[in-house]
N, C-alpha and C positions, 0 to 999 in steps of 0.2 A: 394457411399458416395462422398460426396463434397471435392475439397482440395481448400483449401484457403492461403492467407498469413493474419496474425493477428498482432496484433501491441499492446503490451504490455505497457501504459503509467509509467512514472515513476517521481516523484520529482528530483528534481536535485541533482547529487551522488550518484543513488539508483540503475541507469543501469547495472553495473557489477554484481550487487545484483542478480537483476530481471534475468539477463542472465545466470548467475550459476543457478539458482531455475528451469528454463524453460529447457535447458540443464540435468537437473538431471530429470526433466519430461519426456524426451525422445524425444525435439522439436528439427528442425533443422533451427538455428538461421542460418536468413539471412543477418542483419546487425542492429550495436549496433546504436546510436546516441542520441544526448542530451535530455534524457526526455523520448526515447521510445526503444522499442529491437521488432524488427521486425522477425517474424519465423512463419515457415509452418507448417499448419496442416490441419487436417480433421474433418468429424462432431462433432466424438466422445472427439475430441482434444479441441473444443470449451469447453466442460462440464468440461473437466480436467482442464485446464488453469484457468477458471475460480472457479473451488472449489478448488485448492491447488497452488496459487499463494498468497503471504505472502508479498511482495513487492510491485505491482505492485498496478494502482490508478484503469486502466481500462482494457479491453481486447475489442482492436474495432476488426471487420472484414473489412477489405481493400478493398473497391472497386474497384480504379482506380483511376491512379496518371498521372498528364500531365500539359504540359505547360499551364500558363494564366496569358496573361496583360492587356488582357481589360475583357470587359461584355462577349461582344460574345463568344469568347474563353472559358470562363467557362462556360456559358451555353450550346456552342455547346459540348464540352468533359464530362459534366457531363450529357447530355442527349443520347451521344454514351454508356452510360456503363449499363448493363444491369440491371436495379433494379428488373422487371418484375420477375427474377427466384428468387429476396427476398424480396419483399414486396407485400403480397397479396391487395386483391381490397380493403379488409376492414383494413389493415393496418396502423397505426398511427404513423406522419412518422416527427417531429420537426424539425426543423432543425437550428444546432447551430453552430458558427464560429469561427475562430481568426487569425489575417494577421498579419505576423511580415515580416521586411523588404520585402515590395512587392507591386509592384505597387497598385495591388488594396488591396487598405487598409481601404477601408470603409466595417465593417462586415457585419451591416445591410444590404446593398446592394447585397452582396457576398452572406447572406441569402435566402434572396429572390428571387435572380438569382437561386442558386440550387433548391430552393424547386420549383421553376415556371418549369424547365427544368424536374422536377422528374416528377410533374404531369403531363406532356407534354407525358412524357415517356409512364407512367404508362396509361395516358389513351387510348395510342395507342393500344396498347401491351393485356391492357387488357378487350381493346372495352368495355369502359364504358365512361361515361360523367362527373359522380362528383364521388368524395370518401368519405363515410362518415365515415374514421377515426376512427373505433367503435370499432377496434380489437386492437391486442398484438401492444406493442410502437416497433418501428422501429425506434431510434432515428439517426440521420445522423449531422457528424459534418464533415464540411469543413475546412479544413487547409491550411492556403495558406502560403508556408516560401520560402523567394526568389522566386517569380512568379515559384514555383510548388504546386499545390493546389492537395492535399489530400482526399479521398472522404473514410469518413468510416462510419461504421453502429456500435454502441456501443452495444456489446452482455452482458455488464454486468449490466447497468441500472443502480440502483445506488451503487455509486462510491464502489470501493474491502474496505477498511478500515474498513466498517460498518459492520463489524463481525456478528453482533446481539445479544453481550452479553452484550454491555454497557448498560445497566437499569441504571446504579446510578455514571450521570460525577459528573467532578469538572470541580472548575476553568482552563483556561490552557490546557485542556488535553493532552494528547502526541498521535497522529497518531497511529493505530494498525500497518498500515505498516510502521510506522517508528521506533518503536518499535520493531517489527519482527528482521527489519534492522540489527539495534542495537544486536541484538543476535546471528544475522547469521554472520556477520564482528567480531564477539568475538572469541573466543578461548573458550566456554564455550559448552562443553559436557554433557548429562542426566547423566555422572556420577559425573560430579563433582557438588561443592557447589557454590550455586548462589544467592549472597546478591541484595536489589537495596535500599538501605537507604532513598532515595528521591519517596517512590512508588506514591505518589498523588491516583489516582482510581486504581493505580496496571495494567496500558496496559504492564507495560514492563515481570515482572513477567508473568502474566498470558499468551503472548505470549512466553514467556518460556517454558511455563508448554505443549503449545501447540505443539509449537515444539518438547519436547522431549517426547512427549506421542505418537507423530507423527498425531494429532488430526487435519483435511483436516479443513482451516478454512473459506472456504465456505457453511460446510455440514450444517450452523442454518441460511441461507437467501437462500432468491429468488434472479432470477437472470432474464434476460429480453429473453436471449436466451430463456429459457426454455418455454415459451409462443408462441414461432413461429410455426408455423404449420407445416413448411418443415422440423423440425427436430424430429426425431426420437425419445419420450419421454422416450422409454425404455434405449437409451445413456445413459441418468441421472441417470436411474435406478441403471444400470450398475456401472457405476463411482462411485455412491456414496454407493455400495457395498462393491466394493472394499476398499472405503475409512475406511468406518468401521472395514471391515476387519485388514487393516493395522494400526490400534493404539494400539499403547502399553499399554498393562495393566498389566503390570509386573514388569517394572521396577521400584524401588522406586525414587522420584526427592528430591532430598535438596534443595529448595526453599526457601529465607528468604526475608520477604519484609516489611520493616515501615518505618513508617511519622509521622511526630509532630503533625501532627494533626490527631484529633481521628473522626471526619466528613469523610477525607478524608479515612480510613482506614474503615471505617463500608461500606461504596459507593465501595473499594476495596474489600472487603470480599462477599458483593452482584454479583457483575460482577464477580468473580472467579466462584461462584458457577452457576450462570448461563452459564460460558462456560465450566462447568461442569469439572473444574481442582481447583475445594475448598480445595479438599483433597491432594495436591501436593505444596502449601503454604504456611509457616507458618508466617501470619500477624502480628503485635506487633504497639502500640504507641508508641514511642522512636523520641528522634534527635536524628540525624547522631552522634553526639557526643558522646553519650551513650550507641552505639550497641556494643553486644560482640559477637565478631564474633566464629563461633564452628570451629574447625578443623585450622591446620598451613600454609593452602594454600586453594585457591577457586580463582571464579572470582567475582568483582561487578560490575553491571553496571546500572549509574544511571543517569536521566534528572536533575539535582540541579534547584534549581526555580532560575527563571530572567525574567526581562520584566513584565509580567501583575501579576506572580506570586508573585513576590517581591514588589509589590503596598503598600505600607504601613507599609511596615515594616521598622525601624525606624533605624537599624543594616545590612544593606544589605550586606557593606563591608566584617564585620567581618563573617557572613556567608562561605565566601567564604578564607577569611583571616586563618580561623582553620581547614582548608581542610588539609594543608602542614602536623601539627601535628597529626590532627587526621588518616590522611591514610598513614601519612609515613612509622609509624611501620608495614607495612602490606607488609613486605617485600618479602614476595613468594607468595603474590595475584596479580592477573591482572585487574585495575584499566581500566574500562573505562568508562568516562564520557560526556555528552553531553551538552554542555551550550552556552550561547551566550555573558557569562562575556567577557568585557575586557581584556588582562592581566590575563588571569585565569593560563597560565602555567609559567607566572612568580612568582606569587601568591606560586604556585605549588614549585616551587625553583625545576623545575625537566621539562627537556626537552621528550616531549611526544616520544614515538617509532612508532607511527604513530599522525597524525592530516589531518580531512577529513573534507572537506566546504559541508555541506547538509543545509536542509529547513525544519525548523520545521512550516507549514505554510508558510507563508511570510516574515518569524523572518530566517538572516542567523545566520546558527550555524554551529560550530564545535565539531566534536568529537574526543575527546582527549584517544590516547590508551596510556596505559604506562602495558608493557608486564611483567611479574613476570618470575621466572626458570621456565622451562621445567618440567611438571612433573615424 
């Protein structure tokens, strides 16, 4: 079997996240940094990462990392590395980029270069003259940060977020792995009770539900590795044995989740049951104003609309103005919330116990913890 180093992508805020998950996977992180968490593994390590990682955006395989500040340089380093043991002749091989502070900051360019330098490789290597690109994607993206250019091959294809049970968005949606996030950074257990008043399609709930059912939430997509020929297709097999094996179907979850709008709750109720945790939610149309909560202690954790979701609504302020009343009585629950308001914890008349700068998309937000007792 192969060992590799693999490079876990992440949003900004999400690393610690991703580095607890891969860690609790059995990986041996080599080093965290902004955006990715870098750690080693083997064939079979590829398939796990990739079915039971909950945070992370992407899972590349790491080429080969080296100095470049002109053309040559990357071409000569990216044609020393050995693509020939991964990418077969009929191999389809893209090649995508991004330069931050570095001299060479043209991507197009930096494209071009790798991909001329792969074929260079590949046709040595594997005594051919053309490729005609007809087999599994091999995608390769160059990174160049501070003239050190990055060479990796994406083994997840498209992007981890795409679960496969969103059948029915909305407006806005919230990220599956940001959502995840949001539940792993809580204090909220399969045993306790978990409100999200704000559910829109329901990502944050039903990533709830997944998590504590312990449901692997790559087992309903494909993935790009799994088409390469050097790999071992019974790994997969394996892995996602396992993964079955390990969900809970026992525990009961306390799940509650509603939205003012009854569009958005029916699109909610479809995506539950397609990730196959229908039975572990109980939906409702309600505003936040209205919910009555069961039991004298739980957690909620909820997106409030702002930005594209708040578009037309005529009352934006006061939305957010009747937070203070409506959740203050909620004095043994753990309140956490994600928004991008202004002023939302002064609003709050209550200084948060934690506050963390993430990315919902392109939109900076914070997410506002305010802790309840001990239970």
């Amino acid at each position: 079997m192969g060992h590799y180093e693999l490079i876990a992508t992440t949003t900004f805020g999400l690393e610690t996240v991703a580095k607890r998950e891969l860690t609790d996977l059995g990986f041996e992180i080599v080093k965290t940094e902004n955006g990715k968490v870098t750690f080693r593994s083997d064939d079979a390590g590829i398939a796990r990462a990739n079915l039971w990682i909950r945070t992370a955006d992407r899972i590349l395989l790491k080429v080969g990392e080296f100095r470049a500040v002109t053309f040559d340089e990357l071409f000569d380093g990216t044609a020393a590395l050995p693509w020939e043991d991964l990418i077969p002749v009929d191999g389809k091989f893209p090649v995508d980029g991004k330069s931050i502070k570095s001299t060479l900051f043209s991507i197009s360019d930096c494209q071009a270069i790798v991909k001329k330098a792969i074929v260079d490789r590949l046709r040595t290597r594997h005594a051919v003259t053309r490729f005609p690109e007809t087999g599994a994607d091999f995608p390769v993206l160059v990174s160049v940060l501070n003239d050190i250019a990055t060479l990796t091959i994406d083994t997840s294809g498209t992007a981890l977020h795409k679960r496969g049970y969103r059948v029915a968005p909305v407006i806005a949606p919230l990220k599956e792995t940001l959502a995840a996030a949001l539940v792993l950074l809580s204090y909220w257990r399969k045993d306790r009770v978990l409100y999200d008043v704000f559910c829109g399609s329901g990502t944050i709930p039903i990533e709830a539900a997944m998590i504590g059912k312990n449901i692997a939430p790559g087992l309903s997509r494909d993935f790009a590795f799994r088409h390469w020929p050097w790999l071992d297709p019974e790994l997969w097999t394996e892995e996602t044995r396992k993964a079955y094996l390990a969900i809970d179907h026992d525990t009961p979850l306390s799940i509650f989740a509603s939205d003012l709008d009854e569009k958005a709750i029916a699109a909610a109720k479809e995506n539950a049951a397609e990730a196959g945790v229908d039975d572990c939610i109980r939906f409702s149309t309600a505003d936040y104003r209205d919910v009555l909560y069961q039991g004298d202690r739980g957690i909620l954790i909820s997106n409030p609309p702002y930005g594209e979701r708040l578009a037309g609504d005529p009352d934006q302020t006061k939305l957010y103005q009747d937070m203070k009343a409506v959740f203050g009585p909620l004095a043994n629950w753990s309140l956490y919330l994600l928004t991008s308001y202004p002023g939302f914890s002064t609003l709050m008349k209550r200084k948060p116990d934690r506050e963390r700068k993430l990315y919902n998309g392109n939109i900076e937000v914070h997410y506002y913890q305010y802790y309840g007792p001990r239970p």
